[in-house]
C-alpha angles and dihedrals in degrees: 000000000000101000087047082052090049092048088051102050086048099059091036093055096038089045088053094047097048100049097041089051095040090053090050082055094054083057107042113033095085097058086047092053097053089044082059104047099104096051123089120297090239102051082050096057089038085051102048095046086051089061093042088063091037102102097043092049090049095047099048093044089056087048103050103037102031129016092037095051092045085053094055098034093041102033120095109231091196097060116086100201120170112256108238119243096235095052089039088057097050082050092059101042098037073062095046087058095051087051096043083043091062102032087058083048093048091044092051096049095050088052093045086048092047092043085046098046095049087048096052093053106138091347118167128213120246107174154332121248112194093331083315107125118224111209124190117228124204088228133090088214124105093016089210127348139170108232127189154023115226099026092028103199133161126230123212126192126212096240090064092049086056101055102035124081114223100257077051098051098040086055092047086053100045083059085059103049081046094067094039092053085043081051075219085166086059092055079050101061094043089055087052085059099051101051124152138169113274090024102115104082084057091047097047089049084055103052089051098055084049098059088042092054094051091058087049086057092047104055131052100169131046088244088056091051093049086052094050090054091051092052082057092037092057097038098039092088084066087049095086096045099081135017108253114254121248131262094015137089125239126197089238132008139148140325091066089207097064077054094053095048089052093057095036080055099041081059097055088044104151127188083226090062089057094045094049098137121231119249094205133038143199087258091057092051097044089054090045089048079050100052088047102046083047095059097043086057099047081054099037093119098046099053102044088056091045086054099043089052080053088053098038084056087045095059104050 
């Protein structure tokens, strides 16, 4: 009975956290992202990630180091009390979530292994970028992609090899090692874990500051951004004739207006864009991380006792 009680009062306090977080996410996550539109692309798409996981980081965190060792410090292991329905209730379906949560992760990466697998048949190897292996693929579609997780590689059709010139092609794949280098498939795969209902608008954001990034990451001259526009340009028109696979990134995909705002924004590439400086560092977040480990530390006590009196009343 006590460990079914602990077990409870874990999934009940991490299903509470995390909806009432994710909620404040759905409402929020519009006005921070206008608050964050000078700063770098980069940081925007890092930020914004950073909120998307929010939620499941907090919750997990509250769960792990707090609420779970006041249960088994606090908790008398003598007393057989009766579990509550309500909270009986938060505790199934706060495991229910974990359990949707990684089914909708296990379903995305067998399609984008199927999809991927389909895709390598008879590949050939081309090249290696910066120990990232580029595979060509007898299919027009996708045109160049970055696939996996574990062994990241690109695939590159022959059709693209054919359009594109060669300053074209080495920017379009320098996109593509980009995403690779940002494991922005892993990201990908993260975010398909942590769905919840509201969530899109926030994700699709996302996804555009990505790909923006990537191009960011590709070019380092205005010449190099005009070629990269070209390369979508040109392969845009194969972008409509198959959905694009989970859990990889494609060059160009739907919808055809995030292509049109990368290439609107390759034109206007400018030198000044590249050199914006940052306004944080790893050294700033390491101090703040610091502080704030510091402080939970200093009220360790306290707060495991004042969690353990919430759970107490949520299990009667």
């Amino acid at each position: 009975m006590f460990a079914l009680r602990g077990l409870v009062v874990a999934f009940s306090v991490f299903l509470i956290v995390y909806c009432i977080l994710s909620v404040a996410v759905c409402l929020t996550w519009s006005r921070f992202r206008q608050r964050i539109q000078h700063h770098r692309v980069r940081r925007i798409a890092d930020s914004l990630f950073g909120l998307r996981m929010f939620p499941l980081a907090t919750a997990a965190i509250i769960t792990a180091v707090f609420t779970v060792p006041s249960f088994l410090l606090l908790e008398p292991r003598a007393i057989d009390e009766p579990i509550g329905g309500v909270s009986l209730v938060l505790g199934v379906f706060g495991g229910f979530l974990g359990l949707a949560g990684a089914t909708n992760a296990l379903v995305a990466v067998f399609r984008a292994s199927r999809s991927i697998s389909s895709w390598t048949t008879d590949a050939l190897p081309v090249a290696t970028i910066n120990s990232i292996p580029v595979l060509r693929i007898h299919r027009s579609v996708p045109p160049m992609t970055a696939a996996g997780i574990l062994h990241p590689k690109v695939l590159l059709s022959g059709t693209a090899e054919f359009l594109l010139s060669d300053r074209e092609l080495q920017t379009a794949l320098n996109h593509e090692v980009a995403h690779v280098r940002r494991r922005d498939n892993l990201r990908k795969l993260l975010i398909r874990f942590v769905a919840f209902p509201g969530m899109s608008g926030l994700e699709a954001s996302w996804l555009e500051a990505m790909e923006m990034a990537a191009d960011d990451a590709a070019v380092s001259t205005h010449g190099e951004a005009l070629d990269l526009a070209a390369a979508l340009i040109k392969l845009s028109r194969f972008a409509p004739a198959e959905s694009r696979a989970e859990l990889t990134a494609a060059l160009v995909h739907n919808p055809a207006s995030l292509v049109n705002a990368r290439v609107e924004r390759l034109i206007s590439w400018s030198d000044e864009r590249r050199l914006q400086p940052q306004k944080w560092s790893i050294r700033s977040g390491l101090a703040l991380a610091l502080g704030t480990l510091t402080v939970c530390a200093a009220v360790y006590s306290q707060l495991l006792s004042g969690i353990h009196t919430a759970t107490e009343w949520l299990m009667r």
